[in-house]
C-alpha positions in Angstrom: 75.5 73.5 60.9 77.7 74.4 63.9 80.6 72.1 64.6 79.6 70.7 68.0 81.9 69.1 70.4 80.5 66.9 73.4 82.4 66.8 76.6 81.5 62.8 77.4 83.3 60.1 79.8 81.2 57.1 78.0 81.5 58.2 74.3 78.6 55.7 73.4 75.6 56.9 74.9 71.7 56.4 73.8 72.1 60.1 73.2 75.3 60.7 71.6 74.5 58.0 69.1 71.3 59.7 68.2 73.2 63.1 67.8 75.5 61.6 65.7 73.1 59.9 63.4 71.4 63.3 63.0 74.4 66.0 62.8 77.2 63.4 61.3 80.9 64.4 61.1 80.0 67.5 62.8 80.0 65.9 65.8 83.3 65.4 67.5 83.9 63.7 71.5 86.4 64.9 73.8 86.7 63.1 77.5 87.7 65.6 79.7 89.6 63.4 82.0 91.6 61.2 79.3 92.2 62.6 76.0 94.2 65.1 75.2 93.6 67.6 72.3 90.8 69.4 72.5 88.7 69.7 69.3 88.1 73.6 67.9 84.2 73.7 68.1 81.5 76.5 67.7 79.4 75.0 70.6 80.7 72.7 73.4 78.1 70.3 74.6 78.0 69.0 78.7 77.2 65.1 78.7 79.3 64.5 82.1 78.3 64.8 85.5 79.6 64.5 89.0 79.3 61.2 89.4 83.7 60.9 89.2 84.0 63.8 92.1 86.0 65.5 89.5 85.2 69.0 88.3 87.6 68.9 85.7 85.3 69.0 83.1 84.0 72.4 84.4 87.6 73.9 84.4 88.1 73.5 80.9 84.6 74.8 80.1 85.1 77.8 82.0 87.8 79.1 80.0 85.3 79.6 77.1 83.3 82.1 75.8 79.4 81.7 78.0 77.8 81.4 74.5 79.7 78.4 73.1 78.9 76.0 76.5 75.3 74.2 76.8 74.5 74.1 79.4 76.1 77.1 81.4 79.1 76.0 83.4 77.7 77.8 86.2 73.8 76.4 85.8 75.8 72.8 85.3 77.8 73.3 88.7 74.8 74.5 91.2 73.1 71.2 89.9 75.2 69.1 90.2 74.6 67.7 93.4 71.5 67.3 95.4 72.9 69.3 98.1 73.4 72.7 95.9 70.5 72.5 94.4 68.1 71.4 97.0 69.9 74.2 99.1 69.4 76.3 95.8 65.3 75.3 96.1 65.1 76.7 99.9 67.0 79.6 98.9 64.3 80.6 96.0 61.3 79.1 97.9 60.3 76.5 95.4 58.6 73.4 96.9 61.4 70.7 97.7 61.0 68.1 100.7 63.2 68.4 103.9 66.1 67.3 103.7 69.9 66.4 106.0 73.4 65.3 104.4 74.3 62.6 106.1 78.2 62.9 105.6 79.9 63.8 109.0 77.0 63.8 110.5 76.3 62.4 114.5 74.0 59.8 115.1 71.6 61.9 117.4 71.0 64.4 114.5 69.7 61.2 112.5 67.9 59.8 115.2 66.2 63.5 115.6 65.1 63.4 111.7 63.8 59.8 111.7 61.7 60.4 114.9 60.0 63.5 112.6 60.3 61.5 109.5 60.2 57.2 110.7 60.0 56.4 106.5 62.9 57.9 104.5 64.8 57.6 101.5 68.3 57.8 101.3 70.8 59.0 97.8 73.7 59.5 97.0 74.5 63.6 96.9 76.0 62.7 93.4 74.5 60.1 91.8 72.7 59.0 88.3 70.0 56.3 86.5 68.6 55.7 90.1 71.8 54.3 91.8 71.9 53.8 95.7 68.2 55.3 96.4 66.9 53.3 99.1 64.1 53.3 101.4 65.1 53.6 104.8 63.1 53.6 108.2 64.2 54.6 111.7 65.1 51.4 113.0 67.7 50.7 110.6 69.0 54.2 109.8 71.4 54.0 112.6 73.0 50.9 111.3 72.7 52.0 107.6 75.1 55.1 108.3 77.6 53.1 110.8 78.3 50.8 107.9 78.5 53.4 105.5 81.0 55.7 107.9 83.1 52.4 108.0 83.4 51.9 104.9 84.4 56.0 104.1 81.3 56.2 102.1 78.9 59.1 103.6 78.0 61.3 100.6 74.7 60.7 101.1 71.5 62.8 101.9 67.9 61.4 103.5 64.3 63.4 102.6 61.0 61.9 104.1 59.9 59.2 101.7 56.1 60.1 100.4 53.9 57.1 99.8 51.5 56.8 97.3 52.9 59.8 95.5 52.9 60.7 91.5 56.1 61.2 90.0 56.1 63.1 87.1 59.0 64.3 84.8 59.1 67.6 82.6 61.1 67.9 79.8 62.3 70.8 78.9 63.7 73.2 76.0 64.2 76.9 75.3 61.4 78.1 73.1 59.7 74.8 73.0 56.9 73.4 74.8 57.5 71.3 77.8 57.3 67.3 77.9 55.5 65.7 80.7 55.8 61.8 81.8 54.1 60.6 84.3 56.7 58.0 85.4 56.6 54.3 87.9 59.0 52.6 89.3 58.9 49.0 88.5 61.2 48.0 91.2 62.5 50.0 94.0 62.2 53.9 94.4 63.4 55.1 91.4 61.6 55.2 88.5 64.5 56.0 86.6 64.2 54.0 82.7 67.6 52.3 83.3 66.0 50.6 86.0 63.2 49.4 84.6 61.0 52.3 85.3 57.3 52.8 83.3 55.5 56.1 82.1 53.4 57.5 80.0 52.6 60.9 78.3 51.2 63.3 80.8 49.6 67.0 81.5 51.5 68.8 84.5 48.6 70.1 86.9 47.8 73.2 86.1 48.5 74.8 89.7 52.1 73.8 89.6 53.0 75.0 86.2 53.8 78.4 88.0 56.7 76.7 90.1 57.9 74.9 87.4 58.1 78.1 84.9 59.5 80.1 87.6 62.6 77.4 88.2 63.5 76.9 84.3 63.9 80.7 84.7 65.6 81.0 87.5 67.8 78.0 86.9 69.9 79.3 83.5 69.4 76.1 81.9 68.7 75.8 78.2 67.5 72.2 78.5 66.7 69.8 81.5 64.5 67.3 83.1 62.6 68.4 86.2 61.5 65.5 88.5 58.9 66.1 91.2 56.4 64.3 93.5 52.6 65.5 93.9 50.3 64.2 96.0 47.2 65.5 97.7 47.6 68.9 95.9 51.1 69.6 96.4 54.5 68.9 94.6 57.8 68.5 95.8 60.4 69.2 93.1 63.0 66.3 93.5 65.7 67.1 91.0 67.0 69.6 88.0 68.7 67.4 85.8 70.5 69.4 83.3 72.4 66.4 81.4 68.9 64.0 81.0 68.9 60.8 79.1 66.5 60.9 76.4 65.7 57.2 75.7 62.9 57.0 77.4 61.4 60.6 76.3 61.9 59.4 72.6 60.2 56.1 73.2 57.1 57.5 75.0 57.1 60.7 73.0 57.6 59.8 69.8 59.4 63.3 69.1 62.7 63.6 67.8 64.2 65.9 70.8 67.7 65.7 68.7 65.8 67.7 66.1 64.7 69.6 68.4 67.5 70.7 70.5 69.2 71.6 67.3 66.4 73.6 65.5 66.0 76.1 68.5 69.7 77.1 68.8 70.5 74.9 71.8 73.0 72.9 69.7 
């Protein structure tokens, strides 16, 4: 078994605790932005995101060799925020929804995306479990983003918000055949598990599988989650998530993905 070392802020996590009940004393935790010495490992695994505007964490993971670092530094950094990688999705023509980053931005270049889109919904550019996705409309987007700008808090981008849509999210590993959850929100937007969010074991439609394959591919990653909207036969991929919870896959699933992520070499 390699010695794995997991690059964590919150050191007790529904997935590190799974890890560790699986792997043992192999496993040791190093928090990039507090401790000190860094633990000798054969593979380095990425459990932090940009939710602390620090890249600190990918500093330190950049000195290594490529092949000790799950995900790849550089496959962690494009996806790290919506803005990269929803740039990244127009770049490689993969469906996505329209989209405008709200920070800096003047209040007639809102105005001018409400008036094509009245419903939207607004997230943070960094953000995680669902936090600060709201619905917005055209008559209170103006005074949404005067508050935020007052308060010096702007990282934010707005996409149309599709009704009626279903959300699904695809699970997946190197070598290993894809999850699919067809997810709900409970309350709100999100349908994120932390937040109360239902689903249920699901088969992708077969005419988007292409579009899926094609961005595990393209994207580097050795593991993820991809969320995406379909709805009168066409998708909008939302999100890459390459550090995914796994609480909620477990549950529905019933699959040990711990098990899994080990036996084909991604741990």
């Amino acid at each position: 078994m390699n010695k794995i070392c997991v690059f964590a802020k919150n050191k007790n996590t529904y997935f590190i605790n799974r890890l560790i009940e699986e792997v043992g004393q192999d496993v040791a935790l190093f928090d990039p932005w507090s401790d000190l010495d860094l633990p000798a490992a054969d593979v380095y695994f990425v459990r932090t995101t940009g939710v602390y505007h620090s890249d600190l964490d990918l500093l330190i993971l950049g000195s290594f060799p490529a092949a000790k670092v799950i995900n790849p530094v550089a496959t962690l950094k494009r996806f790290r925020s919506k803005a990269s990688q929803w740039a990244w999705f127009e770049e490689h023509d993969l469906p996505c929804l329209p989209w405008l980053s709200l920070k800096g931005i003047d209040s007639i270049t809102a105005e001018k995306f409400s008036v094509l889109y009245p419903e939207m919904v607004v997230k943070p550019n960094v953000g995680q479990g669902g936090w600060g996705i709201e619905v917005l409309t055209r008559a209170n987007l103006l005074g949404w983003l005067k508050k935020k700008k007052k308060q010096g808090d702007e990282d934010y981008l707005i996409q149309p918000f599709i009704k009626n849509a279903t959300e699904y999210r695809c699970f997946f590993i190197k070598d290993e055949e894809n999850i699919v959850l067809k997810r709900k929100s409970k309350t709100g937007v999100a349908a994120n598990f932390r937040r109360e969010g239902e689903a249920e074991l699901a088969t992708l439609p077969e005419e988007f599988e292409a579009d899926i394959k094609r961005l595990i591919s393209l994207s580097g990653a050795l593991y993820g989650a991809i969320d995406l909207l379909v709805k009168d036969g066409r998708a909008y991929i939302l999100e890459l998530n390459t550090v995914p919870g796994i609480e909620q896959l477990e549950n529905i699933s019933r699959q040990n993905i711990i098990q899994k992520l080990l036996k084909f070499n991604v741990l």
